[in-house]
C-alpha positions as CSV (number, residue, x, y, z in Angstrom):
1,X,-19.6,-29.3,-19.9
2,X,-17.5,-26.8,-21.9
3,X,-13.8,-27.1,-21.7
4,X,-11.6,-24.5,-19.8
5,X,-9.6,-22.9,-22.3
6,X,-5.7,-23.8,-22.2
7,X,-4.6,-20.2,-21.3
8,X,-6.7,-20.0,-18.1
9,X,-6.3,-23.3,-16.9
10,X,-2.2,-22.3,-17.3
11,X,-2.7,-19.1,-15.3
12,X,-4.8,-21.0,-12.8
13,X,-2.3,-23.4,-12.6
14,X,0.9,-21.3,-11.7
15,X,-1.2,-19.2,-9.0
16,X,-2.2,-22.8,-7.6
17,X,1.7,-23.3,-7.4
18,X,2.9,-20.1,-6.4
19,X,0.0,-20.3,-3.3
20,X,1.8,-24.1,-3.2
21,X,5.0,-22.2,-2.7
22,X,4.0,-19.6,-0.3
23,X,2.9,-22.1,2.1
24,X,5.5,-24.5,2.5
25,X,7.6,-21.2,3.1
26,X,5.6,-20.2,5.1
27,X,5.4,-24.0,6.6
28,X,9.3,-23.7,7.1
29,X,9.5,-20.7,8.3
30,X,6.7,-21.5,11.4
31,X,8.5,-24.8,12.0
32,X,12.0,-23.2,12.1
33,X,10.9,-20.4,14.8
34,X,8.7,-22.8,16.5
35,X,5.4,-22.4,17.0
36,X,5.3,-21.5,21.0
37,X,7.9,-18.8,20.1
38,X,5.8,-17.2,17.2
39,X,2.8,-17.1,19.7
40,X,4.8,-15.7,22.8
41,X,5.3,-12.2,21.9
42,X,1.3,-11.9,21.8
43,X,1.1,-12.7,25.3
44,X,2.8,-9.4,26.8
45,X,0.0,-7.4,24.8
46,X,-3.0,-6.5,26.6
47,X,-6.2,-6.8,24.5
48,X,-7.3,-3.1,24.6
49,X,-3.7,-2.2,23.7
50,X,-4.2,-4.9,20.3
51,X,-8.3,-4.0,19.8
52,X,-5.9,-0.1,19.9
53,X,-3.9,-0.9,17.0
54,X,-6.5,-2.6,15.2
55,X,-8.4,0.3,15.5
56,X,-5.7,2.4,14.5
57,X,-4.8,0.7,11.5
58,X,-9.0,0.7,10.4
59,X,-8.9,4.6,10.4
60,X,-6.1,4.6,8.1
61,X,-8.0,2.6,5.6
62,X,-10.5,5.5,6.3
63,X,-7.7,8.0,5.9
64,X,-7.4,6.6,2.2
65,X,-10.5,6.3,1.5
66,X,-10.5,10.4,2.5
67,X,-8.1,10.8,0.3
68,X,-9.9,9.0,-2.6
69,X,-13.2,10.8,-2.3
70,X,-11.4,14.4,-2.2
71,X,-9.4,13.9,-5.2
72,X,-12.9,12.8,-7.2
73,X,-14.9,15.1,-5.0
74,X,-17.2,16.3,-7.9
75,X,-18.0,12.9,-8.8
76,X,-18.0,11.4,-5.3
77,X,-19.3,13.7,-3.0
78,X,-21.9,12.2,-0.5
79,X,-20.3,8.7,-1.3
80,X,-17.4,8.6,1.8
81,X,-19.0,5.0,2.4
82,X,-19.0,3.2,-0.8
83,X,-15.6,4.7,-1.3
84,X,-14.6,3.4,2.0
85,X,-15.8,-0.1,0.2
86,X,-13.8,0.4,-2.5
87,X,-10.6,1.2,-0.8
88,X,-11.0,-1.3,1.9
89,X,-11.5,-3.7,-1.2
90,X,-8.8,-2.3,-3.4
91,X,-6.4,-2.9,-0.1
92,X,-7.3,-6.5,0.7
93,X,-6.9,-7.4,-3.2
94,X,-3.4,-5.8,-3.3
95,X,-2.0,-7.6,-0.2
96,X,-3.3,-10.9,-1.0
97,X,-3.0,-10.9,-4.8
98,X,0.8,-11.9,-6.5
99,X,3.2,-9.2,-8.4
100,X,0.7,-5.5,-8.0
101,X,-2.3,-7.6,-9.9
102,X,-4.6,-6.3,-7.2
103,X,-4.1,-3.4,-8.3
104,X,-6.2,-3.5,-11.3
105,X,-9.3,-3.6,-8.6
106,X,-8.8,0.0,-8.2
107,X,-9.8,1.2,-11.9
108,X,-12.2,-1.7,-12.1
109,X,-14.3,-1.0,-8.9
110,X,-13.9,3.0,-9.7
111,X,-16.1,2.3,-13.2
112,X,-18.6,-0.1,-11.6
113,X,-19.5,1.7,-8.2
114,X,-19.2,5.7,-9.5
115,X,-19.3,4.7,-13.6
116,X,-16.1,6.1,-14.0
117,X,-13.5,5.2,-16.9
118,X,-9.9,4.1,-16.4
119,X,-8.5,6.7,-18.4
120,X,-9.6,8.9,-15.5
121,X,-8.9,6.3,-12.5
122,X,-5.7,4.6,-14.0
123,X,-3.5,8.2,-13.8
124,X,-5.2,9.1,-10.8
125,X,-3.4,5.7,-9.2
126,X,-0.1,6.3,-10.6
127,X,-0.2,9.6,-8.7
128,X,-1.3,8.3,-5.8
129,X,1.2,5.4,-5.4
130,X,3.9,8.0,-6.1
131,X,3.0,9.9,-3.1
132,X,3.2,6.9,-0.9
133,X,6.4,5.9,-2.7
134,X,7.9,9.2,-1.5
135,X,6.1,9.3,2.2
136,X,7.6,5.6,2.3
137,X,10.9,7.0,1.6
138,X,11.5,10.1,3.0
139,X,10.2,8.2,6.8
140,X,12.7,5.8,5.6
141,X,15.8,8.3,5.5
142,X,13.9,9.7,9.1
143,X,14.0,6.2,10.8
144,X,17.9,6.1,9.3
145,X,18.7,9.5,10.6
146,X,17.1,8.6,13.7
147,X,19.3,5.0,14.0
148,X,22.5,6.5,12.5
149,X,23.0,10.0,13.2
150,X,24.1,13.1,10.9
151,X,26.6,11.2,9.9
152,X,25.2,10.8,6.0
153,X,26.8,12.0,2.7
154,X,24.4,12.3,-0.5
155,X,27.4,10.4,-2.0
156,X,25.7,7.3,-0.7
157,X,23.6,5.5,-3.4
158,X,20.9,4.5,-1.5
159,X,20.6,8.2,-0.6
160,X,19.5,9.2,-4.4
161,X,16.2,8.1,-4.2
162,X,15.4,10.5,-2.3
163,X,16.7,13.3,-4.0
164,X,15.1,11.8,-6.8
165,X,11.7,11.6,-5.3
166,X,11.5,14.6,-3.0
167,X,10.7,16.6,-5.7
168,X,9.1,14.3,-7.8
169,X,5.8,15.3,-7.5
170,X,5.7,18.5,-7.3
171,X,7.6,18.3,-10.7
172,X,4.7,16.3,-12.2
173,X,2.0,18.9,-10.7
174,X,4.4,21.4,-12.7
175,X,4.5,19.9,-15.8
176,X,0.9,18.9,-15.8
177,X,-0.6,22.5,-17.6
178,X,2.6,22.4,-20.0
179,X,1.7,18.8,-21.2
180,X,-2.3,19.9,-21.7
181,X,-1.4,23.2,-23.7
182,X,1.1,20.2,-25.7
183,X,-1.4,18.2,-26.4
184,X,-4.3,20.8,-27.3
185,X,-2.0,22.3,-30.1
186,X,-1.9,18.3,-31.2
187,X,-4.4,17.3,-33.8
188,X,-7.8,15.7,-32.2
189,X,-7.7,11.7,-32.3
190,X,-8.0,8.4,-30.1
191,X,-4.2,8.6,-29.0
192,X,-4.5,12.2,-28.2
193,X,-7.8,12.4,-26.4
194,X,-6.8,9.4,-24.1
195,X,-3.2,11.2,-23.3
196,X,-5.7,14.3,-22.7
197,X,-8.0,12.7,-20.4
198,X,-4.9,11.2,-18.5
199,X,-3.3,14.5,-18.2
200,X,-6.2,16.0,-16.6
201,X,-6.7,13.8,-14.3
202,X,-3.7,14.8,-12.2
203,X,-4.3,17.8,-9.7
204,X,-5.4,21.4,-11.2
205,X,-4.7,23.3,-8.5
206,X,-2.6,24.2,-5.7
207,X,-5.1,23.2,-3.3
208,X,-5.6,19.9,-4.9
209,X,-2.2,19.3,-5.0
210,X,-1.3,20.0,-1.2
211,X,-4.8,18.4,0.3
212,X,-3.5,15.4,-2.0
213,X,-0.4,15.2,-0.1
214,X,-1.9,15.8,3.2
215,X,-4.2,13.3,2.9
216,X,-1.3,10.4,1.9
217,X,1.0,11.7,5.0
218,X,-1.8,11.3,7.6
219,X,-2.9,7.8,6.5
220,X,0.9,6.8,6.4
221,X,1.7,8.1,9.6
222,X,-1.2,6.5,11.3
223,X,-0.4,3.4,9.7
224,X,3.5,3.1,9.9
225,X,3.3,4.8,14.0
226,X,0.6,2.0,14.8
227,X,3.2,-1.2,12.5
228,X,6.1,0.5,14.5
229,X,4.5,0.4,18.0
230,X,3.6,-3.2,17.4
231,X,7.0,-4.4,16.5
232,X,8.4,-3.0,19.2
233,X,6.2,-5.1,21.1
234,X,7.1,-7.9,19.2
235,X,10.8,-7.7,19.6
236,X,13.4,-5.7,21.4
237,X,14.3,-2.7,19.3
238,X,14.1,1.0,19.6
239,X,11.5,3.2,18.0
240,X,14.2,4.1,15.1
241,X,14.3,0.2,14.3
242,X,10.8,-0.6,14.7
243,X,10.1,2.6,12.5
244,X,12.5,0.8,10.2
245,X,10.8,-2.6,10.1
246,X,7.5,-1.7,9.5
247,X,8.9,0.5,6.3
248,X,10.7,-1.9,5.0
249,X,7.8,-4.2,5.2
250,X,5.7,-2.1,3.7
251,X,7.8,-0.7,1.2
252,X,7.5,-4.6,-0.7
253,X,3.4,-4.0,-0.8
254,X,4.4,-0.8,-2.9
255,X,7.1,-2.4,-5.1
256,X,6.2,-4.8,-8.1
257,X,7.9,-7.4,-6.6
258,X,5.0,-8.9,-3.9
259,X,4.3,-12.4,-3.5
260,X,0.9,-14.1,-3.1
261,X,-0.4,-12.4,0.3
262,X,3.3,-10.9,0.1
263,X,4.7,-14.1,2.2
264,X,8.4,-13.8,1.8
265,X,8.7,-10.6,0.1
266,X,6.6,-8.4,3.3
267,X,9.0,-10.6,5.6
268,X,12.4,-10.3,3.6
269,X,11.7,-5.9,3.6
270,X,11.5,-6.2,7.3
271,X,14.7,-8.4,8.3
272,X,16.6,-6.3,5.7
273,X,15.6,-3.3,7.6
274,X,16.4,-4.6,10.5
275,X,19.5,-5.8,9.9
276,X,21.7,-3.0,11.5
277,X,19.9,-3.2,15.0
278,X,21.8,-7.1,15.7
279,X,18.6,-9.2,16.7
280,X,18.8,-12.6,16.8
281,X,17.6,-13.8,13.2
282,X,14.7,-15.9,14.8
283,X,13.8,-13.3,16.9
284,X,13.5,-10.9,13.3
285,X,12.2,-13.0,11.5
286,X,9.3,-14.4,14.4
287,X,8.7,-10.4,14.7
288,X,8.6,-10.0,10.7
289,X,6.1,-13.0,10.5
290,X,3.6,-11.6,13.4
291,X,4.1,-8.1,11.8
292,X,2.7,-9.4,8.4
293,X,-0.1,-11.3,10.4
294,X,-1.4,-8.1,11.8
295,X,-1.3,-6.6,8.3
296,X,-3.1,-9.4,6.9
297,X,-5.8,-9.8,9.7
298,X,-6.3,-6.2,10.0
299,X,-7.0,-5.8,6.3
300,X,-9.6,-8.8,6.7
301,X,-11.6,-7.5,9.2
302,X,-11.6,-4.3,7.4
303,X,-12.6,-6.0,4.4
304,X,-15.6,-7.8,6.7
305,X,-16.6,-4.6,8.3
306,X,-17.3,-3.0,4.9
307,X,-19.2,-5.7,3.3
308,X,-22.3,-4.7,4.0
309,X,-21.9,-1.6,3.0
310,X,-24.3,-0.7,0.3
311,X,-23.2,0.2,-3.3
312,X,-24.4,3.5,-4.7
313,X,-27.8,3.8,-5.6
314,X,-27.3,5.0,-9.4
315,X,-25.1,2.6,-10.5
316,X,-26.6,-0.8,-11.4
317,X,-24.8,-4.1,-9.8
318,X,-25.3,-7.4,-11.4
């Protein structure tokens, strides 16, 4: 029987610990709400009202998967299914794998199902996770406004992200035909044809640009109106706060910081969000745990739904 090399058995080791970790957190934190007042909540929602949000929340992996098949549509065109596969996949791996590893899925299934290289996929991912970054954040300053009032100075720091992404993207649209005409004038080599490839990967026109956009605002929307509606189902708070929950939660899923199955770190976004709307910290934190329970259950049974789902015909599969 040949020997597990020392390198994998390490990194197998620490993920067995940090999975060790997540559950007797997770452990602590059940037994320190208690168990019939983590299940109560559940009880005032009707099961059409749930099956609703579950729903909901399957159409925006849809949305994505949309959004994924537009921006590749030359490539992908007639293939909305196994792209659905492939974001449904990409999604479930991101939640449940530690510190953004699940990421790497994205680039990996793009080359096996549609045969296409991560020096096309890999910048196409950045881009895409700096749209949601700035949807995230501008709903953010909306849930805010909504909670606080006008009353908010661009003085305050945590008011600069905002500034800074706001524009952020249509700056790197901008700058995307100055950095190719760069990089043509360059002489031809590895380096340069990668950076090439990389750079025109990202949106070439208008059009692209704003159905880009369009196509991250809906599935956010869908997805942070359907989190919202359940919190506030889950604990008493106004629309502004439960807008406010579910972004903070989510906001740790786009961050590098994520825990295995984002137990902790999903949880911590939300009670930090939360914190100005004085709830009782077991009711926040029995409302933060259910809320990442939905999450995590929704993006299972969207991972089921798609399994069957057949891989495209031209590619090989082992």
């Amino acid at each position: 029987m040949p020997l597990i090399p020392k390198s994998i058995a390490l990194n197998r080791l620490k993920i067995l610990l940090a999975w060790l970790a997540v559950l007797l957190v997770v452990g602590l934190a059940v037994a320190w709400i208690g168990p019939a007042r983590l299940i109560a909540p559940w009880r005032h929602i009707s099961p059409a009202a749930l099956g609703g949000a579950l729903l909901l929340m399957v159409l925006s992996y849809a949305l994505r998967a949309v959004r994924i098949q537009r921006y590749f549509l030359s490539e992908l065109r007639g293939q909305f299914w196994p792209t659905l596969k492939l974001s449904t996949w990409h999604i479930l791996l991101n939640n449940f794998l530690p510190m953004r590893s699940g990421e790497l899925s994205f680039p990996l299934l793009m080359q096996r199902y549609f045969a296409l290289p991560p020096p096309r996929t890999v910048p196409v991912l950045l881009w895409f996770r700096l749209l949601d970054l700035q949807a995230i954040v501008i709903l953010g300053l909306l849930a805010v406004f909504l909670a606080l009032g006008s009353g908010m100075g661009l003085t305050d720091a945590w008011l600069w992200p905002v500034v800074i992404l706001l524009p952020a993207p249509l700056l790197v649209y901008s700058a995307r035909a100055r950095l190719h005409r760069f990089l043509m004038q360059r002489p031809p080599g590895k380096w340069r044809d990668r950076l090439l490839a990389s750079v025109d990967s990202l949106p070439n026109s208008t059009g692209h640009f704003l159905a880009t956009l369009g196509w991250t605002w809906a599935n956010w929307l869908v997805k942070l109106l359907t989190l919202a509606w359940l919190l506030m189902n889950l604990a008493p708070v106004n629309i502004a706060g439960a807008l406010a929950g579910a972004l903070g939660g989510d906001l740790t899923t786009v961050l590098p910081i994520h825990a295995p199955g984002g137990f902790g770190t999903f949880e911590a976004g939300v009670l930090l969000a939360l914190q100005p709307f004085n709830l009782p910290s077991v009711t926040a934190l029995s409302a933060a745990v259910n809320l990442h329970l939905f999450l995590l259950g929704s993006s299972i049974l969207a991972g089921f739904l798609v399994l069957f789902i057949q891989h495209p015909r031209h590619i090989n599969h082992p």
